[in-house]
N, C-alpha and C positions, 0 to 999 in steps of 0.2 A: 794354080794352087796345088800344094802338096795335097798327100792324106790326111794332113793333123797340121790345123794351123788358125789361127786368133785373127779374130774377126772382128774388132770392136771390141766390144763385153760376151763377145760369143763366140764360137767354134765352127771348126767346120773338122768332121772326122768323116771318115768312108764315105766320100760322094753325100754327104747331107750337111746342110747350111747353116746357121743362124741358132748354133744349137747352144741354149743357157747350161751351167756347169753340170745341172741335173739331169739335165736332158742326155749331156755327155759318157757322165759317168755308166747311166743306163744303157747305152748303145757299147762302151768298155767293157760291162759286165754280161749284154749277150754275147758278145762277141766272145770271150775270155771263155764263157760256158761252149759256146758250140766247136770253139778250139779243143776246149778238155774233153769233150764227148764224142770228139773225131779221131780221138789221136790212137797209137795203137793200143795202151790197156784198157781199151773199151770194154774189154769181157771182164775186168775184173769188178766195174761197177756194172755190169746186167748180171754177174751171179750175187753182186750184194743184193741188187734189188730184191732177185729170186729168192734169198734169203732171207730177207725181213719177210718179203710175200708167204714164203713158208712156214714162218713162225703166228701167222693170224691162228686166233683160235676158233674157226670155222666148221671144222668136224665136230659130230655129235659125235658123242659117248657115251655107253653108260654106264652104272655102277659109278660115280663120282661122289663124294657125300655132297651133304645141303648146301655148308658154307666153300663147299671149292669149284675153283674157277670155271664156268662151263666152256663144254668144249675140249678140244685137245687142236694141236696145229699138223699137220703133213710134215712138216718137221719130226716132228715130238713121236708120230706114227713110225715112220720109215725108220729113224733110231732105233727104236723098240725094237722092231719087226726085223732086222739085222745084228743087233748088239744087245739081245736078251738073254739073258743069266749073267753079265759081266761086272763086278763089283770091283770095285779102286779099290786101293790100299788105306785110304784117307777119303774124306768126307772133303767135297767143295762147293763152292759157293753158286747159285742159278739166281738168276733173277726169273722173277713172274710178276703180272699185273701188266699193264696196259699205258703202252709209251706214249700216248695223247694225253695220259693221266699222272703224269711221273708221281703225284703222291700219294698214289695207288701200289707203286711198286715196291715188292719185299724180295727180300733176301730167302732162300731156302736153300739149306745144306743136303747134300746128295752122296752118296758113294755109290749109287750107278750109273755105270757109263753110260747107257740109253738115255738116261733122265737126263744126263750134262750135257750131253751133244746136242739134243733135239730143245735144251732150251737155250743153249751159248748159238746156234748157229743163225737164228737172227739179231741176237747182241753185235756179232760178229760185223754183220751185215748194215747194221745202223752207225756203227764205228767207221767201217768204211764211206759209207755217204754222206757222215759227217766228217770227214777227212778229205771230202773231195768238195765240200762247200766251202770249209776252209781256205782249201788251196783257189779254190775259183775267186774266195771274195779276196783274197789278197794278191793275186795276182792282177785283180782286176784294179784294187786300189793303188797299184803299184802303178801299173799302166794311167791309170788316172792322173795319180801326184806329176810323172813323168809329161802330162801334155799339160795340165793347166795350170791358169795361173798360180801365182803361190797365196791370195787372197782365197781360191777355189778351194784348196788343194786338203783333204782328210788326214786331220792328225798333223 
């Protein structure tokens, strides 16, 4: 037997048997993942991770008023702490609130570069991760369509 080859109503991919199209797809899409997480820009998704990581609002602060966000992030800190007194030309846009909670999240206008950096740089970083789910599940769907049948086969 090859490495990908029909079996009945079932499959057989990398050394395993008798596998239904779900079964297959699943073994497509680990495999497609541990491709993407081997290959060389593996460092570009462990500083996204480190990213969004750095954006958690886990430091205490104080001085914040009642109704704003507790906390500040290691992000948001290290900005400040490097890039204080530096004001833009123009006023740009930050997200804040809490990405478990998208309709929690607002928009806030900024003209300091501390404030923009230290909250774009887990935006940044959730864009990338999302970018690379992307590319995993269509790579993997691609990989998929291409072994099975066309009754199996997504889309």
């Amino acid at each position: 037997m090859d490495t990908v080859e029909e079996l009945g109503n079932t499959y057989y991919y990398s050394n395993m048997m008798n596998l239904p199209a779900n079964e297959l797809f699943y073994w497509i899409m680990l495999d497609v993942t541990v491709e993407h997480f081997t290959s060389s820009d593996v460092a570009v998704d462990v500083l996204a991770a480190a990213a969004v990581y750095s954006g958690r609002n886990n430091m205490t602060v104080s001085g914040k008023l009642a109704n704003a966000t507790p906390g500040t992030s290691r992000a948001s800190l290290t900005a400040r702490r490097h890039l204080k007194g530096y004001r833009l030309p123009i006023r740009l846009p930050t997200l804040i609130g809490d990405i478990t909670r998208p309709h929690k999240i607002k928009t806030i206008m900024t003209d300091r570069l501390a404030t923009f950096v230290g909250r774009t740089i887990p935006v940044v970083g959730w864009i990338i991760l999302a970018v690379d789910v992307s590319r995993i599940a269509g790579k993997a769907v691609s990989r998929y369509n291409t072994i099975a049948r066309k009754e199996d086969r997504i889309w």
